[in-house]
C-alpha angles and dihedrals in degrees: 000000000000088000097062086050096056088047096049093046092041095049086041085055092047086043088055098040092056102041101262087125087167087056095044096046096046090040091057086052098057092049087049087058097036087059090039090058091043095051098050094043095049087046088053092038080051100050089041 
């Protein structure tokens, strides 16, 4: 799960960088949702 944030932030920092500011902006979305949803599985995976 951590790995899909690091590619869409990583693919979000590489969109912005090169002008694509819809990309970018879609793609930091989505890694703010992907961590969202780890963190609150491993905390549920942790308290379970």
């Amino acid at each position: 799960m951590f790995e899909i944030f690091i590619v869409l932030a990583v693919v979000a920092l590489i969109a912005a960088l090169l002008g694509f500011r819809g990309v970018a902006g879609l793609s930091a979305d989505l890694a703010k949702w992907a961590l969202i949803a780890a963190v609150v599985l491993a905390v549920i995976a942790f308290l379970v």
